[in-house]
C-alpha positions in Angstrom: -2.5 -20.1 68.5 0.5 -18.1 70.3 3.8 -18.5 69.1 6.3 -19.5 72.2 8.2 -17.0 72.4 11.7 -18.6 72.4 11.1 -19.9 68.9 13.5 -16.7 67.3 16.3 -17.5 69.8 16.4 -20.6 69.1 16.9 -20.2 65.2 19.3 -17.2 66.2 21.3 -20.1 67.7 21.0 -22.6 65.4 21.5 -19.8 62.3 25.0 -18.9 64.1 25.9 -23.1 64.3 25.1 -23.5 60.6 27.3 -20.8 59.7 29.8 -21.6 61.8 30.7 -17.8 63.0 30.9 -16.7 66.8 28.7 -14.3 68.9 29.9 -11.0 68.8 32.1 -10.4 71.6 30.9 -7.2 73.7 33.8 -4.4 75.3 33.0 -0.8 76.4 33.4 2.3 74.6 36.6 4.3 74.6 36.6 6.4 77.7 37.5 10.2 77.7 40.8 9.4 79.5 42.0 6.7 76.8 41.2 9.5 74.4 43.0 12.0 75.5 45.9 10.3 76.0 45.8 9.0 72.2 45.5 12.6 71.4 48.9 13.8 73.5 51.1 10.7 71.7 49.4 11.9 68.4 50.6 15.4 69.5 54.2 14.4 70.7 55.0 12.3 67.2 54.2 15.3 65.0 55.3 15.0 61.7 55.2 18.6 61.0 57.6 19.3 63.5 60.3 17.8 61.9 59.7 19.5 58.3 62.4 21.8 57.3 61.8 24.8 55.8 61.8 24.7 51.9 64.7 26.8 50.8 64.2 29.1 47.7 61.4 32.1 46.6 58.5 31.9 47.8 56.1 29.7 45.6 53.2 32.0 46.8 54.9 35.0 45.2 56.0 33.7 42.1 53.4 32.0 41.0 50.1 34.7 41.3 47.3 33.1 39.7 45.9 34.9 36.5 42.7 37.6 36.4 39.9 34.7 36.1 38.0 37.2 33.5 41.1 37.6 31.2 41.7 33.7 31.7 38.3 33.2 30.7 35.5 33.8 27.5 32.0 35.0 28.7 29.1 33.7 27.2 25.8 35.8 27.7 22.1 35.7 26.4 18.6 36.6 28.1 19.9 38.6 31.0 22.2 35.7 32.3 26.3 35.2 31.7 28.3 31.9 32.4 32.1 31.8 32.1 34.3 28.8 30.4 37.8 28.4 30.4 39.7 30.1 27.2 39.6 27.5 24.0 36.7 25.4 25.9 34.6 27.1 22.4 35.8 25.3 19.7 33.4 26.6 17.1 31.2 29.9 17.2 28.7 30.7 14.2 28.6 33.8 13.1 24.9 34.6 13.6 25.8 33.7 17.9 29.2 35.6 17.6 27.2 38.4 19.5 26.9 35.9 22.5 30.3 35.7 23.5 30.6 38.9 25.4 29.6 40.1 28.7 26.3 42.3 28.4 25.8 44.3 31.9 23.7 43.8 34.0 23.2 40.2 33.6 23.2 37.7 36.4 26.6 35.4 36.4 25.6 31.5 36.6 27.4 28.4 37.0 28.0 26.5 33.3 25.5 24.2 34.5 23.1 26.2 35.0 23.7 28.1 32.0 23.8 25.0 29.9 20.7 23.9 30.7 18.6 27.0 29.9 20.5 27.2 26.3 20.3 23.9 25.1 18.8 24.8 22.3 21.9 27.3 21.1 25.0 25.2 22.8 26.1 22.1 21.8 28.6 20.0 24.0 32.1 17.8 23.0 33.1 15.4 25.3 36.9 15.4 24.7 39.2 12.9 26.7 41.9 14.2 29.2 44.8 13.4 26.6 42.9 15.4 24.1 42.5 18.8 26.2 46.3 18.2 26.8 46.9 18.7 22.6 48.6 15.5 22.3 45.7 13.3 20.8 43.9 15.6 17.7 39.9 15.0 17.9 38.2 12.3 15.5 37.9 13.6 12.2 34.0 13.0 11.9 33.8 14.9 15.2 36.2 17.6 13.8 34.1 17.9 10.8 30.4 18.0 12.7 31.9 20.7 14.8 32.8 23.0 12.0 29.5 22.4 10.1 27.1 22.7 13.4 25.1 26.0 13.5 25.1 25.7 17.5 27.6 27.4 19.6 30.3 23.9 20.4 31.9 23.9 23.9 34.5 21.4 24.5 33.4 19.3 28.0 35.5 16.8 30.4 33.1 15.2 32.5 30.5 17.4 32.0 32.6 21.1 32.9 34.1 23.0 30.0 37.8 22.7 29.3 40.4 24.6 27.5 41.7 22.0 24.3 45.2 22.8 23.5 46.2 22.9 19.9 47.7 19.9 19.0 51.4 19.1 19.5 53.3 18.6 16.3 56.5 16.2 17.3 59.5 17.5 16.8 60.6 15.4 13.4 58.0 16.3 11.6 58.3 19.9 12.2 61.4 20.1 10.9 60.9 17.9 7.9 58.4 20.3 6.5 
């Protein structure tokens, strides 16, 4: 048996009824010329053009960003080196202290990429944002697993190392003590 072939328009139309929406309604594309004249308002109302320069030194100047090697420690084994952030290494045995220099001639790799082929010899922290900050001290079982592991421990946010400041004392009890 054929099927007639206006049997899918039919429940097209009757599909649109039950749901009680509209056909789409159909207009032309945007022509070159409309275009272009979107693009010369766009032009004439420039924001930019009405910025004032920023008075002061130059923020370009003053602020040079740090040497990225003295900003960071290197971490090295099997012919392959990864940098992290300084403090991202919360705890470094002494039988992998030889691992935290650069030797020469080994290949620079992302932390990724590093972590993954040392797995065996790195262990990973995932510390929160207000933690890394220094104004939230880690939990003490995690404080105490770090000191006692006899893996290398990198401190991680979202998976990337990150520097943990040491924790802010407030002001009070400073000066009580």
């Amino acid at each position: 048996m054929k099927p007639h072939p206006l049997i899918p328009l039919m429940i097209a139309g009757l599909a649109s009824a039950a749901f009680g929406g509209t056909a789409p309604t159909m207009r032309d594309a945007v022509t070159h010329d409309q275009l272009s004249l979107a693009y010369r308002k766009a032009a004439q109302e420039d924001p930019m053009r009405k910025l004032k320069p920023a008075k002061g030194p130059d923020p370009s100047v003053v602020n040079q960003p740090e040497d990225l090697v003295a900003s960071s420690d290197i971490m090295s084994f099997g012919g392959r080196a990864t940098l992290v952030p300084k403090r991202a290494i919360l705890h470094v045995p002494k039988n992998l202290e030889d691992r935290i220099k650069f030797v020469p001639g080994s290949k620079i790799m992302s932390w990724a990429d590093f972590f993954a082929l040392n797995r065996g010899w790195i262990t990973t922290v995932e510390v929160s944002r207000v933690q890394a900050e220094g104004n939230k001290a880690l939990a003490d079982e995690i404080s105490e697993r770090v000191q006692k592991s006899s893996n290398l421990v990198v401190a991680t946010y979202q998976g990337g190392p990150i520097s943990v400041l040491p924790l802010k004392v407030p002001q009070e009890t400073a000066n009580a003590k």
